[in-house]
N, C-alpha and C positions, 0 to 999 in steps of 0.2 A: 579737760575731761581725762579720765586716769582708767584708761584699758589695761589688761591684764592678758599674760601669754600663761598660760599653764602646760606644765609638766610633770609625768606620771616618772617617779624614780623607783625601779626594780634592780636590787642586786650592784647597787655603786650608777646605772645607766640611766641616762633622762631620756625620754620621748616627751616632744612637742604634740598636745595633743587637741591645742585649742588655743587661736587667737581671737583677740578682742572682745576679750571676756569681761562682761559689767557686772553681773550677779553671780555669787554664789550660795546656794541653796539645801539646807540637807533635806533628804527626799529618801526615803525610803532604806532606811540603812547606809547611805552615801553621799555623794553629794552629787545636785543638780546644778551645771553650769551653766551659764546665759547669754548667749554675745548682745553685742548692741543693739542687732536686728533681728534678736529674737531667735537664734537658732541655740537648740539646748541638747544638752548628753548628759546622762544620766552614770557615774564613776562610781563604783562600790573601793570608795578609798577616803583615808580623813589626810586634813591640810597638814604638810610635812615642814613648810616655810611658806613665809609671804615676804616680798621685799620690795616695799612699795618706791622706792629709791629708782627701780630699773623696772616695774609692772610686772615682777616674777612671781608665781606662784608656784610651789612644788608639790601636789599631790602623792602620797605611797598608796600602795593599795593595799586592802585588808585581805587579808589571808581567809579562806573559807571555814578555818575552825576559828577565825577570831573570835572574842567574846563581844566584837561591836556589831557582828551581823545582825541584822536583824531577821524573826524566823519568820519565814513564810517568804522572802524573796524567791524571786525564782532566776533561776540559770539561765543566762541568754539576755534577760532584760536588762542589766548594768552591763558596761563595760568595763 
């Protein structure tokens, strides 16, 4: 089985912000992540790297004037 650790990278920095991670999902201008047993977070950011070699995933996060937001999210509900 091939779990996945994800990290958000801002500015050159990684934050760990999610282990054992099985699904990923886009949802709502972002992406929804899934662990094994079902616990999920919802990242307003697209996949920066995947490196299935070592279960790394790196998410960036999209900027508020990006042009991949999508309109009508709201503030508060993505991370």
């Amino acid at each position: 089985m091939c779990l996945a650790t994800v990290y958000i990278e801002d500015d050159g920095q990684r934050e760990e912000v999610m282990q054992d991670v099985a699904w990923i999902k886009p949802a709502n201008g972002g992406l929804q992540l899934i662990t094994f047993l079902g616990e999920s977070k919802l990242f307003q950011a697209h996949i920066e790297s995947i490196d299935l070699m070592n279960s790394l995933i790196v998410l960036k996060r999209m900027t508020t004037d990006s042009p991949e937001r999508v309109p009508g999210d709201q503030e508060g509900k993505l991370a």
